[in-house]
N, C-alpha and C positions, 0 to 999 in steps of 0.2 A: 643140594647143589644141582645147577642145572645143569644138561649135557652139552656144548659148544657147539657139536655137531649133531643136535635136533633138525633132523628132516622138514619137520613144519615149516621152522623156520628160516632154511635155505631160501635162496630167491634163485628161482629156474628159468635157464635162457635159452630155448631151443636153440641149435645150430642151425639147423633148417628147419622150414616152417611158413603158412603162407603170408603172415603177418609180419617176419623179421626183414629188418633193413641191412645191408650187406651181406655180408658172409659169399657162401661160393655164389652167389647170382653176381657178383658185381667182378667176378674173375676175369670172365671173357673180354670187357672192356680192359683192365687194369694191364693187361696181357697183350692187347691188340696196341691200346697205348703206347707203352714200353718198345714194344718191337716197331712199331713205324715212328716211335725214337730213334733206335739205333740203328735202325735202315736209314734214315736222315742223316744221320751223324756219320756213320760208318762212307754215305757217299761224298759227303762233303770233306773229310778229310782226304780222301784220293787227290781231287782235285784243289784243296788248299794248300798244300805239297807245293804243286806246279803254282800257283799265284806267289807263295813265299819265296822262291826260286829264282822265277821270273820277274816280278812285278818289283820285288822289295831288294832283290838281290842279295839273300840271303844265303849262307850254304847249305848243302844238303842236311846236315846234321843238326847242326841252327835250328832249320823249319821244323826237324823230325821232333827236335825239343819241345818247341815254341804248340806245334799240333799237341802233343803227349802231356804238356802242362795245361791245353786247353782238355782233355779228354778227363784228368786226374779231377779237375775243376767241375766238371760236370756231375760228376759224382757227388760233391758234397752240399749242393740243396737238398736233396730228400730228405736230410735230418733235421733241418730247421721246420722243412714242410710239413714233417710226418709232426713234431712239437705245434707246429699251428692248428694240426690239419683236428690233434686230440683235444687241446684246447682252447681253441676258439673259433676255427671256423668253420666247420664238422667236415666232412670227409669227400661228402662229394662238390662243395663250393673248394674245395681245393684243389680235388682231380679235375675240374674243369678250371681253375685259373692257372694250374700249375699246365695244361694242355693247351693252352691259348699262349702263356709266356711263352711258352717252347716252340709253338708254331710262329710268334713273331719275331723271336730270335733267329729261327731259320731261314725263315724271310727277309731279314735284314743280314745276314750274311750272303745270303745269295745276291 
């Protein structure tokens, strides 16, 4: 009977390495990404406040919702994206669509 965990026959995937695709080389983007997300985000809600207030005539507690369910919402692409990002469209055609949505979403709110 054969041993299941024969050496040979593992298949080995450096973590790091100069040949490998992701891993920690593609951190610093993923990172810088994310944060000049919620630098985005984080200033636009200050002042979406004052437009819900103002513009829409809504009350304070209203807009504080209506922002808090736009915030909660944001949250839940990464789990469809990360399901594409494995299966079909490989990892970096998604950080760069999923980086381009985000900037014309920001765009069009401003």
């Amino acid at each position: 009977m054969e041993d299941p965990l024969d050496e040979e026959k593992l298949i080995r995937e450096p973590l790091l390495g100069s040949n490998t695709k992701g891993g920690l080389r593609t951190l610093p983007f993923i990172i810088a990404n994310e944060a000049m997300d919620k630098l985005a985000a984080s200033g636009l809600m200050a002042n979406m406040i004052l437009y819900l207030t103002r513009e829409y005539g809504l009350e304070a507690a209203k807009g504080a919702q209506v922002i808090y369910l736009r915030s909660a919402a944001s949250f839940f692409p990464p789990l469809p994206g990360a399901f594409l990002a494995d299966s079909y469209v490989g990892r970096y055609r998604m950080i760069v669509s999923g980086s381009i949505c985000s900037l014309l979403v920001i765009s069009l709110i401003n």
